[in-house]
N, C-alpha and C positions, 0 to 999 in steps of 0.2 A: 053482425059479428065482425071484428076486427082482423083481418087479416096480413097481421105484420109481417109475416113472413115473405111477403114480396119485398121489404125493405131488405131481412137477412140473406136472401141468397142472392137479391142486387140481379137479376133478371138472369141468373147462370144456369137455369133451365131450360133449354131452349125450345121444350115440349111443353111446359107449364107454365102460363100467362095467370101472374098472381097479381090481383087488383087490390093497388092498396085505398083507402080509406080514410077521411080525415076523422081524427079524433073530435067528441063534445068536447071535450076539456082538453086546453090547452097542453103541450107538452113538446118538450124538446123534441126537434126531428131523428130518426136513424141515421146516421151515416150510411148513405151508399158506396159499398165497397167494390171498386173496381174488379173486372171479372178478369185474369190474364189467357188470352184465349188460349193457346196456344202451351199450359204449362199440363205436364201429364200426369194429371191424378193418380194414377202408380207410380210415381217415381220411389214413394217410402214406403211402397208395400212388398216390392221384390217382386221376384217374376210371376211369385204363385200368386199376385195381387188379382182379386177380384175383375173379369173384364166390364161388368155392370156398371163398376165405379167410373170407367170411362165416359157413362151418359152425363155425367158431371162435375167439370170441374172448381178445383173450390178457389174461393176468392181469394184476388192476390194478395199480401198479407200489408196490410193499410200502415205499414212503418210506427205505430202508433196502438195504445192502450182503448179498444173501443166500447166505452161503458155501454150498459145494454138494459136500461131500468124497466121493470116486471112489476107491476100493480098485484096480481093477486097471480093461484094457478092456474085459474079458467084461460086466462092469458098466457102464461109460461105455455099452456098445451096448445092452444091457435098459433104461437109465435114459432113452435118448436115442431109442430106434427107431420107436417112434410119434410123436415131434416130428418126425424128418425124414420119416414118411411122409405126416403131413399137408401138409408145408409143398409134398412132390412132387403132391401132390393139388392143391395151389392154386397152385404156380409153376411146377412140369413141371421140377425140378432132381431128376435121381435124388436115390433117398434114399442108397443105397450112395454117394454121391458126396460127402453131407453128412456121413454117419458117417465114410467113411474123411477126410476132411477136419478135422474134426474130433478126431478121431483123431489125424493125425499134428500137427496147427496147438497143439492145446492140450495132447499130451502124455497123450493119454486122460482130460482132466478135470485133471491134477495137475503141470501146467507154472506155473513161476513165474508170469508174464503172465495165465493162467486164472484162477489161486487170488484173484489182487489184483483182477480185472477182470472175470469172468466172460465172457472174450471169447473165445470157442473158436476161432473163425478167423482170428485174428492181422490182423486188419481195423483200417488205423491208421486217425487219426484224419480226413486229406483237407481237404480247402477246403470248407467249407459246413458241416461240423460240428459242430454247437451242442450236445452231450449233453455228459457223463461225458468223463474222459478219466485216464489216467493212462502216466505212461514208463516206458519199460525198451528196454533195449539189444538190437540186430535186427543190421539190414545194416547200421546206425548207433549211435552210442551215445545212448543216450535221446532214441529216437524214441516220438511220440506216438500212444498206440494207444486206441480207444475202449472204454468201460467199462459196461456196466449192469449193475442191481442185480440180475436175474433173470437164467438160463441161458437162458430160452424168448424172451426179447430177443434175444438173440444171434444163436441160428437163426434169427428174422424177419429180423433187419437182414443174416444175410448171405443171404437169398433175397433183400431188395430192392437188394442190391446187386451182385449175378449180372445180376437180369433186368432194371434200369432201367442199366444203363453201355452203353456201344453197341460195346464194344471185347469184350463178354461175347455179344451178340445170334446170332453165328452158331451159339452153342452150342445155342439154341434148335432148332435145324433138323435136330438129330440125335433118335434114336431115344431115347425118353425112356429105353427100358431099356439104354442101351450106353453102360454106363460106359467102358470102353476110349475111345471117340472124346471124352467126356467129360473124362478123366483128361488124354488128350492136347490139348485142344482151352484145359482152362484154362492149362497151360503155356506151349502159342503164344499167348494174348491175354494173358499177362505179370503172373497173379494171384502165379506164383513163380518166384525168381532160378534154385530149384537145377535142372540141368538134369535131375534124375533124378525131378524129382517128378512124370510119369505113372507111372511103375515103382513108385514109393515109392505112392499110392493104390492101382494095381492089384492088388499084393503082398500090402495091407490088403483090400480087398475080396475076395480069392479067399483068404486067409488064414481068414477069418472068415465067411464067407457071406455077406456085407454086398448081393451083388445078389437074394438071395432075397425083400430087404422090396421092391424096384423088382417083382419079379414080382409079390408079392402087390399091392402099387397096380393092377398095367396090372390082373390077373386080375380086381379088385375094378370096374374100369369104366373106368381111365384110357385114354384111347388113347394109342398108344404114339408118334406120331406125329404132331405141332403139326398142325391142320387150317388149310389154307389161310386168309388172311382175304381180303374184296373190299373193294377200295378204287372211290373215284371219280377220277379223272384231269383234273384241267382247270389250265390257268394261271393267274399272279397277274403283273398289270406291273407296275412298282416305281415309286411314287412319292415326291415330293420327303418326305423327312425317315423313309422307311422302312429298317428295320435287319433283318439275317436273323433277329435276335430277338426281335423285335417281328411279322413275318411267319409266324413259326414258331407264338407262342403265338395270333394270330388264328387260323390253321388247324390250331391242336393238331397238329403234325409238328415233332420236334427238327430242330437244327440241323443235327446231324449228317447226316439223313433231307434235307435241304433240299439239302446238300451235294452228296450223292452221288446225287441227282435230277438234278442240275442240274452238276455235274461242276468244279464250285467247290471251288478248294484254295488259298483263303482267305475271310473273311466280306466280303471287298469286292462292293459291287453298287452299278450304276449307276443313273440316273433312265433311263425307259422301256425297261429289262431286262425279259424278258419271264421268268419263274419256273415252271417245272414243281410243280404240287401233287399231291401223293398223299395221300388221308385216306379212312383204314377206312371203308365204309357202316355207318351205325347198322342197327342189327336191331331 
């Protein structure tokens, strides 16, 4: 069995010694991307960033477009299945969820969109988007989809964009190993149009054994199960010149979270409203 994955993470595991393997058939080499020790994998997750992600940081970004060719998916899943188990380690997104995702979003590594983009999850571009970007035809004709140089980007930015959207949060609350609720849960919060994409994942994941690497994370120590957090509870009254966005970033609590405390369906608030806060206790 092939395992290319010691080329993608370029030795940035410093617990996991992955032995690469020469190919029967000839083939252009990986690029080994340099590791920059010392840069801090939360830096674009905010403070609530996962501290798990700290066992790994990601490769420095190689100044450059680095093609990543995929023969078939028995290979997209050997090349890719220790990236999605780390990122279950440090975001609690199965990994079956990322493979099979993966899998059908990028065509196994070899979809138009992938090859130009390296964007495995077909994650367009959005408002606030400042990276990489390049088009190609979707539910639209040349919509804008985001781009980076490396694969192992990819699978970052789609864990932080799972676990920081608030229309993604209830996924959280499921059993990290159940894919099934998972499969069906990102199709109710509207990640895709077709209505057959639980089936279309599950299909892939039982096709392939794709939940066997979710067992191996929980067996390895993950709980399977988000552990309750404690918050402190108390109020805020609203004074002259305060906005629900400016209240939210004093108490670190989104807007949305301010929202649905407080049973607001819209950002309007009055002078002497009295605010419900809820914020995590620090440990």
């Amino acid at each position: 069995m092939i395992r290319r994955i010691g080329y993608l993470l370029a030795l940035v595991l410093v617990f996991t010694a992955c032995k690469s393997k020469r190919r029967a058939v000839a083939r252009q080499a990986k690029p080994v991307v340099e590791v920059k020790k010392d840069r801090n994998p939360n830096k674009d997750l905010g403070k609530d960033g996962p501290t798990e992600a700290a066992l790994y940081p990601m490769p420095a970004n190689p100044g450059r477009f680095v093609k990543f060719p995929i023969a078939d998916t028995q290979e997209y899943i050997e090349t890719f299945k220790e990236i999605a188990q780390y990122e279950m380690r440090a975001f609690g997104i199965p990994a079956s969820i990322t493979l099979a995702q993966g899998i059908l979003e990028s065509g196994s590594g070899r979809g138009e969109l992938t090859r130009k983009t390296n964007n495995h999850f077909g994650i367009k571009c959005h408002t606030g988007w400042d990276g990489e970007f390049d088009f190609h035809d979707d539910d639209a004709k040349g919509e804008c989809f985001r781009k980076y140089n490396h694969p192992m980007y990819s699978f970052r930015d789609h864990s932080i964009f799972l676990s920081t959207r608030s229309r993604y949060k209830f996924l959280f609350n499921y059993r990290r190993d159940d894919y099934k609720k998972w499969a069906h849960g990102l199709r109710q919060a509207g990640y895709a149009t077709d209505r057959k994409y639980p089936q279309k994942l599950i299909a892939l994941i039982e096709r392939y054994d794709l939940d066997s690497y979710d067992d191996e994370v929980v067996r390895g120590g993950l709980d399977a199960v988000r552990q309750p957090k404690e918050y402190d509870v108390f109020t805020h009254k609203v004074q002259k010149g305060d906005t629900l966005y400016a209240i939210s970033r004093r108490y670190s609590i989104s807007v949305d979270d301010l929202k649905r405390l407080n049973n607001l369906n819209n950002n309007t608030i009055s002078i002497g409203q009295v605010l419900n806060i809820r914020k995590e206790k620090s440990k």
